[in-house]
C-alpha positions in Angstrom: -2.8 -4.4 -22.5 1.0 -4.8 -21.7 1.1 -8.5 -20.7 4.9 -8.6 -20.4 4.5 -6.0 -18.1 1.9 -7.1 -15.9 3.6 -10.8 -15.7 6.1 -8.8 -13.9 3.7 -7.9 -11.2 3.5 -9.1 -7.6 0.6 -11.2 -8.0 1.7 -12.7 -11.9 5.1 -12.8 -11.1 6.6 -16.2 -12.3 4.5 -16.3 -15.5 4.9 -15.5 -18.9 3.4 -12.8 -20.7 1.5 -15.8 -22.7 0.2 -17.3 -19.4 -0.9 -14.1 -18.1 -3.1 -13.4 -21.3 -4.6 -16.6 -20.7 -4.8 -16.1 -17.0 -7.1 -13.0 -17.6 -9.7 -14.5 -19.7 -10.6 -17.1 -16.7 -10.3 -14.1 -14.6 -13.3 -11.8 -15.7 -10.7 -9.4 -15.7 -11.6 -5.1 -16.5 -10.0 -2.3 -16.5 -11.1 1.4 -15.0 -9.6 4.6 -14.9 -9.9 7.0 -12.2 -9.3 10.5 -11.4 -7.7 11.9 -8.5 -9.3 11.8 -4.8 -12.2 9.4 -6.7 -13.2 6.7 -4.6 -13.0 3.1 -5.6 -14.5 1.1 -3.1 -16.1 2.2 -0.2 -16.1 0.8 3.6 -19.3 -1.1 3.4 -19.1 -2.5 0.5 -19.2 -5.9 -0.5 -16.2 -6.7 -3.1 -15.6 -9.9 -5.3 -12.1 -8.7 -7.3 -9.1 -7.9 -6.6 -7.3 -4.4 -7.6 -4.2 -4.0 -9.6 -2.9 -1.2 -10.0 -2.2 -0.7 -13.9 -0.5 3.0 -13.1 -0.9 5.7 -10.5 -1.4 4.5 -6.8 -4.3 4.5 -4.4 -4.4 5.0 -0.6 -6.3 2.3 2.0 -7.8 5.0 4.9 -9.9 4.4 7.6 -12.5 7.2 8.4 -14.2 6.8 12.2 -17.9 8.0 12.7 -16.2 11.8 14.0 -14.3 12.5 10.6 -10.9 11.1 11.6 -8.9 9.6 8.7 -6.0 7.4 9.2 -3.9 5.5 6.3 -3.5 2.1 6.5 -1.4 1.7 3.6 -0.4 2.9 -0.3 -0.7 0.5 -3.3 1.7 1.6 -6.1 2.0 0.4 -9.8 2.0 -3.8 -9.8 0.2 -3.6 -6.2 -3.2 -5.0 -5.6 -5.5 -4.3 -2.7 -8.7 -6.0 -1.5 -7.4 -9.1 -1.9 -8.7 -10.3 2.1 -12.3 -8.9 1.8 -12.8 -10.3 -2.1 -11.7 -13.7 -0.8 -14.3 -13.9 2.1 -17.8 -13.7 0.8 -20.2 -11.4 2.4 -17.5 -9.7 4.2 -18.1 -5.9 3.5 -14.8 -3.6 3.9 -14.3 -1.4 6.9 -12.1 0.9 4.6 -12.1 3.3 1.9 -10.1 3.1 -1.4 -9.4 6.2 -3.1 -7.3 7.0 -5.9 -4.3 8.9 -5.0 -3.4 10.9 -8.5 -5.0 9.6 -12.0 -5.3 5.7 -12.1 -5.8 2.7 -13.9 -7.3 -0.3 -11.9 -7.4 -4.1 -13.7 -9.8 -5.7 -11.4 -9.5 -9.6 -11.3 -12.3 -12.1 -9.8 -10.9 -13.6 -7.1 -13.5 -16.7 -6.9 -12.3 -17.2 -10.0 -8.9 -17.1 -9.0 -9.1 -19.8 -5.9 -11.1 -22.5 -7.8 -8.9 -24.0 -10.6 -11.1 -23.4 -14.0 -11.9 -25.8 -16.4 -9.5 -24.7 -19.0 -6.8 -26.0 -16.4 -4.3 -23.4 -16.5 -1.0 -24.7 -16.0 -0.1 -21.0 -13.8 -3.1 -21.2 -12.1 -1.7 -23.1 -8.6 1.0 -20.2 -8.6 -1.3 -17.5 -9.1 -2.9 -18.6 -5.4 0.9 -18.8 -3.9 1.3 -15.3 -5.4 -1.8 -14.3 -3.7 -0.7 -16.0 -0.3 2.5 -14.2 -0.5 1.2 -11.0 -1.2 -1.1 -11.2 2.0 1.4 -12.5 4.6 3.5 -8.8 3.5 0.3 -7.0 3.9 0.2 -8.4 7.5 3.9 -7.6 7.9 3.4 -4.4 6.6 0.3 -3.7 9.3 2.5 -4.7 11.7 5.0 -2.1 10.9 2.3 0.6 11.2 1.4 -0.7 15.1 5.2 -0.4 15.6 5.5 3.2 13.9 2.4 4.3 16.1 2.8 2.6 19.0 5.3 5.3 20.4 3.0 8.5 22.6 5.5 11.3 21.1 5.3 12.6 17.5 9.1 12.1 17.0 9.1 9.0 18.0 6.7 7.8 15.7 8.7 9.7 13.1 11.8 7.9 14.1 9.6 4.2 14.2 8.8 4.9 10.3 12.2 6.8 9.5 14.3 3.9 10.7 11.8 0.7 9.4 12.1 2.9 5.7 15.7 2.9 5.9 16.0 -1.1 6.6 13.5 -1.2 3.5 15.5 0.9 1.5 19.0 -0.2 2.9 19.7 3.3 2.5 19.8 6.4 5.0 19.0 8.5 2.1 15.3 7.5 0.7 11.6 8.7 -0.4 8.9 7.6 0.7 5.1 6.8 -0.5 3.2 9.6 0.9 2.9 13.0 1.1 3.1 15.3 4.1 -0.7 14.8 5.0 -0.5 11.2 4.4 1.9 10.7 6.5 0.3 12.7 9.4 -2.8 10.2 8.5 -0.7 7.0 8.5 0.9 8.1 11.9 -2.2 9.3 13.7 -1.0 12.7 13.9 -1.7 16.6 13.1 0.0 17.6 10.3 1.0 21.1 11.5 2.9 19.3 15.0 4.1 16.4 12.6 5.4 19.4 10.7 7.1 21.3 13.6 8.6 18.0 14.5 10.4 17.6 11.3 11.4 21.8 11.5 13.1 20.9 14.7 14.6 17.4 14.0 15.6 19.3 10.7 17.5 22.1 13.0 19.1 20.1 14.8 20.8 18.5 12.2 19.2 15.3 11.9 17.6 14.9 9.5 17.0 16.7 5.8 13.7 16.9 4.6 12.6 17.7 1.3 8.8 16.8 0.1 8.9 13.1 0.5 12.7 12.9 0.8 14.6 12.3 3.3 18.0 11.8 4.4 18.9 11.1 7.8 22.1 12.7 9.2 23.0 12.0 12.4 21.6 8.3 12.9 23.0 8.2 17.0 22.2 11.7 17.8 18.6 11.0 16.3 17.8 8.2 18.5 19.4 9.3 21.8 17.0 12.9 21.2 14.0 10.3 21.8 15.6 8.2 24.4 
């Protein structure tokens, strides 16, 4: 395993590749690979570890009892997910992850991780700060999706998400994490009318739109079209 590269990660970030070694054998860490569209966890599940993601990505969707699917959020290379349900016992997940493309997964223990072992790790206390920090963005970054769907008009949930992923990027010019399906699922729309929005936004002038890129052309003229 590539320690110096996974002490660069959100959740070992501040340690060296040494003390991440050391970090996984307290851990009960292991790794999996999986294949595209396979499912990791499933809602209903009861988890104990924590998912990093080694390479690849996976999505976080929602599925209601009729078949709907909305996503809740991507976790890229260095990301972890499951962190809140693996740190409350018994609590079984309301959501699916599946593997987005091919994927490694280094799953980590997290009762292991909140009670300081015996060896006393000297990282240990900023593993948990890691893991603190990492969940207070995942809140921020749930609160960004009420935002981007909050709006009753397709283009204006398109603007919602277009303009918070140029403040992340500090860019007009960006990609984003999802592909054109994904992102009708993490706005809680159709794809073909999410689709037909971007054609026309893309007409007017707007924006350009190509796959996941986008670059937005006319930032006043955007927002008065919604107003």
């Amino acid at each position: 395993m590539d320690f110096y590269k996974l002490s660069k990660t959100v959740l070992f970030q501040g340690a060296t590749p040494e003390e991440t070694e050391q970090m996984l054998s307290c851990l009960k860490a292991g790794k999996r690979k999986y294949k595209k569209e396979e499912m990791i966890y499933r809602a209903g599940e009861v988890v104990s570890c924590v998912g990093v993601v080694l390479s690849g990505s996976v999505l976080i969707e929602n599925d209601d009892i009729w078949g709907n699917r909305s996503v809740l959020e991507r976790a890229g290379e260095g990301e972890i997910f499951a962190e809140t349900y693996a740190s409350i016992p018994d609590q079984k997940m309301i959501v699916n992850v599946i593997a987005a493309e091919d994927t490694e997964i280094l799953f980590l223990n997290v009762g292991k991780m909140l009670h300081i072992c015996s060896n006393s790790c000297i990282f240990h206390n900023k593993l948990i700060e890691n893991l603190l920090q990492v969940s207070a963005q995942k809140n921020l970054a749930l609160s960004r999706r009420i935002f981007n769907t909050s709006s009753k008009s397709i283009r204006g949930r398109l603007l919602s998400y277009l303009s918070n992923q140029a403040v992340l990027c500090n860019s007009k010019e960006f990609d984003i994490p999802f592909n054109r399906q994904q992102l009708a699922d993490y706005l809680s729309v159709d794809r073909s009318a999410l689709s037909k929005e971007l054609g026309k936004m893309s007409k007017e002038g707007l924006v350009y739109v190509k796959k996941n890129h986008f670059r937005l052309l006319s930032v006043q003229e955007l927002f008065e079209g919604e107003s």
